[in-house]
N, C-alpha and C positions, 0 to 999 in steps of 0.2 A: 691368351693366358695359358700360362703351362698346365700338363694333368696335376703336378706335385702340386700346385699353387691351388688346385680348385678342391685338391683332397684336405690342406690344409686348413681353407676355409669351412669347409663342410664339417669337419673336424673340432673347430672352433663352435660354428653353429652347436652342434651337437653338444659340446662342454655347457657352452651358454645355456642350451636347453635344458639341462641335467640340473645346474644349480640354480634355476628361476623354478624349477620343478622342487627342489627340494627347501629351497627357502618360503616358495608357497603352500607346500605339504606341511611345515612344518607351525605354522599360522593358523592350521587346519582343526587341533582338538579340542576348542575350545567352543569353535563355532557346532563340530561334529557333536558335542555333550549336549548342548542349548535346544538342536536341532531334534536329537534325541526324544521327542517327550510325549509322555503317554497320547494316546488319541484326546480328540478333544482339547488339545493346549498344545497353541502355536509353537510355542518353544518353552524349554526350561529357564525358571526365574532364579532357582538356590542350587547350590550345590549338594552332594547326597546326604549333608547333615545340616542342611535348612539354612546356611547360611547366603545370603545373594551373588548371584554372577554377575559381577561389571566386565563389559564389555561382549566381542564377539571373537576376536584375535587371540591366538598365541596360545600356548600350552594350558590347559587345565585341571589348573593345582587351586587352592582353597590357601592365602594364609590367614583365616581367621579360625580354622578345623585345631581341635588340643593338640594333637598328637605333627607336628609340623606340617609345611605345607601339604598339603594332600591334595593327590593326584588321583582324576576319576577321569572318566572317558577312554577313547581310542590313546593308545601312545605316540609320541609323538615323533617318535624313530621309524615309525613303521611308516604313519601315514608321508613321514617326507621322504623316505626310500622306495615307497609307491611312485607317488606323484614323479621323482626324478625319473625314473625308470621310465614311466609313461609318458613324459615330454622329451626325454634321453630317443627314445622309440621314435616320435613324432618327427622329430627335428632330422632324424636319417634318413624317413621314409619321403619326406616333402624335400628338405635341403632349404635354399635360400629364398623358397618361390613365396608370394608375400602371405598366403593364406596362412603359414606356418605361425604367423601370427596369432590369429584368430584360435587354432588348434591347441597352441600354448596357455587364452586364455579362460578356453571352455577346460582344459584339462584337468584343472585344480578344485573346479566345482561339480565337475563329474567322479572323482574321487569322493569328493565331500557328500553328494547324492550316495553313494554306493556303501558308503562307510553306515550312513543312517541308515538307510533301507538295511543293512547288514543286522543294523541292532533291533530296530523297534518296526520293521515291515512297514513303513512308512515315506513318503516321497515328498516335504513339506512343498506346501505353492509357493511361497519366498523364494524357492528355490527353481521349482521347476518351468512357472510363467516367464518370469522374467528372463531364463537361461534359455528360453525357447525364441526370445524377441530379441536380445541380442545376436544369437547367434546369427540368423536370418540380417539384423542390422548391417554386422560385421562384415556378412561373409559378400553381401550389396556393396560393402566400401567396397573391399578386397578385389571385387569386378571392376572395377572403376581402376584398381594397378594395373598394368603392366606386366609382364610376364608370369599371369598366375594361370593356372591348370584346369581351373573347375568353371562350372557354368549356375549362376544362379537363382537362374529359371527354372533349371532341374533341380536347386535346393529346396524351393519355394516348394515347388512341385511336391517334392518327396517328401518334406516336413508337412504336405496334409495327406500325403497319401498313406504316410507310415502313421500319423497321427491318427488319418480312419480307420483304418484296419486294428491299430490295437482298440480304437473304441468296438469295433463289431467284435471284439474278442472278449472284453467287457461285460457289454450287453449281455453277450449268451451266456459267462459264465464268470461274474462279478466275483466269485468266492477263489477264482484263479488266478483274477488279472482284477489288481488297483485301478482306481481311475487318475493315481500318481502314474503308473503307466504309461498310460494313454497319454498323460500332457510331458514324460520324457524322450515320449517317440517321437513331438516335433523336434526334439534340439537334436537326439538321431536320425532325423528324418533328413534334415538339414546339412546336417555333415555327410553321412552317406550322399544323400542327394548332390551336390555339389560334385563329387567326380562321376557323375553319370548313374544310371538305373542299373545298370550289373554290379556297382557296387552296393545299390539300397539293398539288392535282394541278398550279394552275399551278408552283407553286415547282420540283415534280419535275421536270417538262415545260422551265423554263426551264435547268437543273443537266443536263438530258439536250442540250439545244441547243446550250448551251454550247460544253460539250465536245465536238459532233461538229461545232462552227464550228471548236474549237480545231485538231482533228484534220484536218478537211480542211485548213486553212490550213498545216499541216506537209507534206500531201501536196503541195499544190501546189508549196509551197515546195522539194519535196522534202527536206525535214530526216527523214522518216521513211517509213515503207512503213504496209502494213496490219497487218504482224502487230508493231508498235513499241506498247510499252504505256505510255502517257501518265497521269501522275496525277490522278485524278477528286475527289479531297478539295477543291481551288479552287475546281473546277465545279458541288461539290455546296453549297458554302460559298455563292455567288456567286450559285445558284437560290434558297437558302433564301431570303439577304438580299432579290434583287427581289420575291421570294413575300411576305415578311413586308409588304416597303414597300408593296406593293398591299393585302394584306390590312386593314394601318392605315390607310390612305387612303380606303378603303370602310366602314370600321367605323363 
């Protein structure tokens, strides 16, 4: 196979990744508003003017609101220009190898985790059990292809080892770290973990930097003090993802 022939492809992957990324970005605001909801209540039932939300899909607008359909929540430009970007990302750094799969379909609910924690410092379990059992399911097939990159002994591995350490981080200091945390650091535990232990530590390392860029940048700013507790689920999102694209790029 010629280089032009395999840049093509790669080329293609990446288009394809870009617009499964932003047509599932774009599915995103509706579930992101529901998701949203005060402590104590699984998800929201009305929209901000007490009328019901059917469904979980697609943009979220209200047409039973007086004033035309009305729109609450995340936008829906934003959330699918994210999502493209970050499978657009994914899809260079992996190429054709079959895990690329798997990266494509955490990618759109790791957005969706980071969009909530953005709003309401919260990480629902809907979200974060389940996206922790998949992943680990998926990344099991994906060993069973043929030409993939990662190992997933060392996902298993890292999906408890990243999973204990945010709980010891927890314990000592519950008013810092969610115990939504602690159940997002399997599905990152999992992904890092799959191309090897230098990449669990950078992804942690960069998910810890993050957040203390985030954090001083509010001090400065003064939007906040020391003792303001800021949502870590973006940061831990956001280290996995660079951890992952390095680990693919090296593989």
């Amino acid at each position: 196979m010629s280089t032009d022939t395999v840049v093509d492809i790669d080329l293609v992957v990446v288009l394809v990744a870009a617009l499964w990324g932003a047509a599932t970005g774009a599915v995103l605001p509706r579930a992101a508003y529901r998701f949203s909801a005060p402590t104590g209540e699984a998800w929201r039932e009305r929209c901000p003017q007490g009328h019901p939300v059917q469904g979980w899909l697609g943009p979220a607008r209200c047409g039973q609101c007086a004033v035309g359909p009305a729109s609450y929540g995340p936008r829906t430009a934003s959330l699918a220009t994210v999502t493209a970007l970050v499978c657009a990302a994914l899809a260079a750094a992996t190429g054709t190898r079959p895990e690329l799969a798997v990266w494509l379909l955490l990618a759109p609910v790791g957005v969706l985790l980071a969009a909530v924690d953005l709003k309401v410092r919260r990480l629902p379990d809907p979200l974060t059990l389940p996206l922790a059992g998949a992943a680990l399911v998926l990344l099991g097939l994906t060993a069973l292809v043929p030409e993939h990159a990662g190992e997933w002994t060392t996902a298993l591995l890292g999906a408890l080892a990243l999973g204990a350490g945010y709980l010891v981080l927890f314990l000592i200091n519950p008013a810092g770290m969610g115990f939504g945390d602690v159940k997002l650091a399997l599905t990152a535990g999992a992904a890092l973990g799959w191309y090897g232990w230098p990449t669990l530590m950078l992804g942690t390392f960069a998910g810890f930097l993050l957040g203390a860029l985030y954090g001083g940048a509010l001090l400065v700013a003064r939007r906040a003090d020391r003792r303001t507790a800021i949502p870590f689920g973006p940061f831990l999102v956001a280290g996995a993802f660079l951890g992952v694209l390095a680990g693919a790029y090296a593989a």
